[in-house]
C-alpha positions in Angstrom: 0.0 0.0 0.0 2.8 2.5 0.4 4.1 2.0 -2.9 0.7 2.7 -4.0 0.8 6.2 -1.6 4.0 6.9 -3.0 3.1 6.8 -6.8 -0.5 8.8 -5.9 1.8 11.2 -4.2 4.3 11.4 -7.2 1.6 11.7 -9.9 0.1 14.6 -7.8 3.4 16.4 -7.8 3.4 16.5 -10.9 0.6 17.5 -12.1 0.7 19.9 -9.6 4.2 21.3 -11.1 2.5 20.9 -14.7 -0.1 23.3 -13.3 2.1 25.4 -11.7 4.1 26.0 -15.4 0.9 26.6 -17.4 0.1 29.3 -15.0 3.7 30.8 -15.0 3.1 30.8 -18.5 -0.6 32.8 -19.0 1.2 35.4 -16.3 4.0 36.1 -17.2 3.0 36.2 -21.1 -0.4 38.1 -20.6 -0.8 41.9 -19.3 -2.2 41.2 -16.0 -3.8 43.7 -13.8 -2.0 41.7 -10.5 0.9 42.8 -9.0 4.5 40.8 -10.1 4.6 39.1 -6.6 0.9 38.2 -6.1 1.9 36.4 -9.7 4.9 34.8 -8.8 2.7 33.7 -5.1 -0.3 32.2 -7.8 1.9 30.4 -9.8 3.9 28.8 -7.0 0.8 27.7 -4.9 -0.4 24.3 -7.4 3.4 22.7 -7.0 3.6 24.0 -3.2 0.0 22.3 -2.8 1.3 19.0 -3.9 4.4 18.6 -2.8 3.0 19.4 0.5 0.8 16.5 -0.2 3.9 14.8 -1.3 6.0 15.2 1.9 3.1 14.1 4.2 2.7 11.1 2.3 5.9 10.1 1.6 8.7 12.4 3.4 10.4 13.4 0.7 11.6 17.0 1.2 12.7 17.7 -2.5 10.6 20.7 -4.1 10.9 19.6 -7.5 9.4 16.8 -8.9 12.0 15.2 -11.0 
């Protein structure tokens, strides 16, 4: 079963980094009306959100998914 949480918990990551790209992307390539930071805070939350999900799961401390 912890494989299986393991996997889950990879999978999440990284779709959570895929989101976290696409959003870097429509900011940072679009005029926006938000501020650069509240940007750069929006685009880090999906990756932060999983790897927090991540680390509970699994206890691995590395940010980035790969």
């Amino acid at each position: 079963m912890s494989d299986f949480l393991e996997r889950l918990a990879g999978v999440i990551h990284w779709f959570g980094f895929l989101i976290s790209l696409f959003f870097a992307y429509l900011f940072f390539t679009e005029t926006s009306t938000n501020s650069f930071w509240m940007s750069v805070v929006i685009v880090l939350l999906p990756n932060s959100a999983a790897w927090l999900l991540k680390f509970i799961f699994t206890g691995n401390g590395k940010f980035l998914p790969f």
